[in-house]
C-alpha positions as CSV (number, residue, x, y, z in Angstrom):
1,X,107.3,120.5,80.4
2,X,110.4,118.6,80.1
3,X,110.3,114.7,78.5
4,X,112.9,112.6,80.2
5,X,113.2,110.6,83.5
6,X,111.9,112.2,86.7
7,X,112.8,110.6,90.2
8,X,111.3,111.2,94.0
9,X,113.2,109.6,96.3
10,X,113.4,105.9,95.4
11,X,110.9,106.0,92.4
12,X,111.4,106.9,88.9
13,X,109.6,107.3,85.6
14,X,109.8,108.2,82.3
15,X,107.8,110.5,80.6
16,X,107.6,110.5,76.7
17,X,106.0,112.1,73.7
18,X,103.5,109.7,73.2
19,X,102.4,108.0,69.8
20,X,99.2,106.3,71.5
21,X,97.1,109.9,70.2
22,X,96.6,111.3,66.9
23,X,99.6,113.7,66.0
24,X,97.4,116.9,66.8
25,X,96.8,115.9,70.3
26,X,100.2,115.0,70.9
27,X,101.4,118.5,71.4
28,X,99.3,117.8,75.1
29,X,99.5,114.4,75.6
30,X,102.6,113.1,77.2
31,X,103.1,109.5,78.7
32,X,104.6,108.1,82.0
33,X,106.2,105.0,81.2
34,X,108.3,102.9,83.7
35,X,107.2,103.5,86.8
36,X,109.4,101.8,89.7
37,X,110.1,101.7,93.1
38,X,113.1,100.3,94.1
39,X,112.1,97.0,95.9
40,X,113.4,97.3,99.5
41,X,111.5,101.3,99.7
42,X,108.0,100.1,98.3
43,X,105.1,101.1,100.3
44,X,106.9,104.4,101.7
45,X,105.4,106.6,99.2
46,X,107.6,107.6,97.1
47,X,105.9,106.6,93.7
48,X,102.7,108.8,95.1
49,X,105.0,111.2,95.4
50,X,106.2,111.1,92.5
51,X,103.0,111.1,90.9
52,X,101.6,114.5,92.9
53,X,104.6,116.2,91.8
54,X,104.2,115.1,88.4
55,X,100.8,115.9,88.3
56,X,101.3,119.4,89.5
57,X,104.0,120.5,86.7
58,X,101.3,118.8,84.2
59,X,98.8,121.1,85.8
60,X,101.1,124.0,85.1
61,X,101.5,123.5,81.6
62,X,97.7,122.2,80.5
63,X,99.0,118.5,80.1
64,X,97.4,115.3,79.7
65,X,99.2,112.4,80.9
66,X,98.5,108.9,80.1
67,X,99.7,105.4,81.4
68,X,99.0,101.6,81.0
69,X,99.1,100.5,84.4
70,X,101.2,97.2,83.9
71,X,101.9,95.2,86.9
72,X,105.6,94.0,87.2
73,X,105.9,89.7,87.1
74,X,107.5,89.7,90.7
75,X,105.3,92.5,92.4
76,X,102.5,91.8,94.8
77,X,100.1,94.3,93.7
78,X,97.5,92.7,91.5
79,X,96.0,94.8,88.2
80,X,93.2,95.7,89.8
81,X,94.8,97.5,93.1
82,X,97.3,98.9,90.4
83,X,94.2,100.8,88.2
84,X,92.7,101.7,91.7
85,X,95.7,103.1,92.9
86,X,96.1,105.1,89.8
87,X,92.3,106.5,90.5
88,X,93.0,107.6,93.8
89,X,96.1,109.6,92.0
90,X,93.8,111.3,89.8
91,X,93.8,109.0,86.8
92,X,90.6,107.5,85.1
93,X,90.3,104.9,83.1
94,X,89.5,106.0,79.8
95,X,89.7,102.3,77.7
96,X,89.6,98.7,79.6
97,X,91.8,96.9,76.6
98,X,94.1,97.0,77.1
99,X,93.3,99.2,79.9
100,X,94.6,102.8,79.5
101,X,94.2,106.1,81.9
102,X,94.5,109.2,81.7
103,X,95.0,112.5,83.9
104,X,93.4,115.5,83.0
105,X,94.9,118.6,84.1
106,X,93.5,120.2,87.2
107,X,92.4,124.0,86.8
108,X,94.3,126.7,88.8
109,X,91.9,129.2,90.4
């Protein structure tokens, strides 16, 4: 699974060897970092698409992917609606703080 930036439409993330694990998880662990939507195509899906496509290539290799849901200053969606959102994407909360979640892979078959 490649590291680097990934983009669906008008979204785009990061995703990064992570340091947040010990070193002999880290092999997979990998982290989404920076998450956006450009401002004037929020709410058309394209982050949850993003997301599901994501998810699927983690599912593919085994990989764990972990976030800190971190709501942007000038955005309307509260912390709470941020960590729900992530839920219904598959993640679960796995340390309240500073909060942190994580997506198990999904088993094939």
């Amino acid at each position: 699974m490649r590291l680097g930036v990934y983009q669906e439409g008008h979204a785009s993330l990061r995703l990064i060897q992570t340091a947040a694990v010990p070193e002999n998880m880290r092999a997979d662990v990998l982290e989404v970092v920076g998450l956006e939507t450009e401002t004037e195509a929020q709410g058309k899906g394209h982050a949850k698409a993003l997301l599901s496509r994501l998810g699927a290539i983690a599912d593919d290799h085994k990989k764990v992917l972990l976030l800190i849901p971190t709501p942007f200053a000038d955005k309307p969606m509260s912390a709470a609606r941020l960590i729900a959102w992530y839920v219904r994407m598959g993640y679960q909360q796995i340390q309240e703080k500073p909060c942190l979640m994580a997506r198990p892979p999904k088993r094939h078959g």
